[in-house]
Steps between C-alpha positions, in 0.01 A plus 500: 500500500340822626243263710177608370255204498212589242534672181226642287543440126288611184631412151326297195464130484896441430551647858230337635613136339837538631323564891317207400765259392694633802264421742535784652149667471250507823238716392359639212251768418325487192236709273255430275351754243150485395640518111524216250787502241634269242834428430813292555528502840707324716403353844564709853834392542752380209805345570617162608253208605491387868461153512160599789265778460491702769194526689409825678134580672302867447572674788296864392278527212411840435266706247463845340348590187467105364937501552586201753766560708612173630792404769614140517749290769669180527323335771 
């Protein structure tokens, strides 16, 4: 309504499964930690299933102190 055409978002993988199922998400910037843990975790992005995975391609891949910093597009 107000016109804007991109919108940055950062939330947990709820958010993030709702973008998903949406198919509304373009880009997506991702980190990695050089730590191991154990745990129930849950994947990336929770929510409902998409009948496709989405494919996106590394645009940036950046590092500092063994932490990957990566940034990913739909082609």
């Amino acid at each position: 309504g107000l016109g804007y055409t991109r919108q940055l978002t950062e939330g947990g993988p709820r958010l993030l499964g709702q973008l998903v199922a949406a198919d509304v998400l373009d880009e997506m910037c991702l980190t990695l930690a050089p730590m191991l843990a154990a745990g129930d975790a849950q994947r990336i992005a929770g929510g409902p299933s998409v009948a496709v995975p989405h494919r996106f391609e590394l645009v940036s891949l950046l590092e500092e102190d063994g932490f990957l910093f990566g940034r990913y597009r739909r082609p």
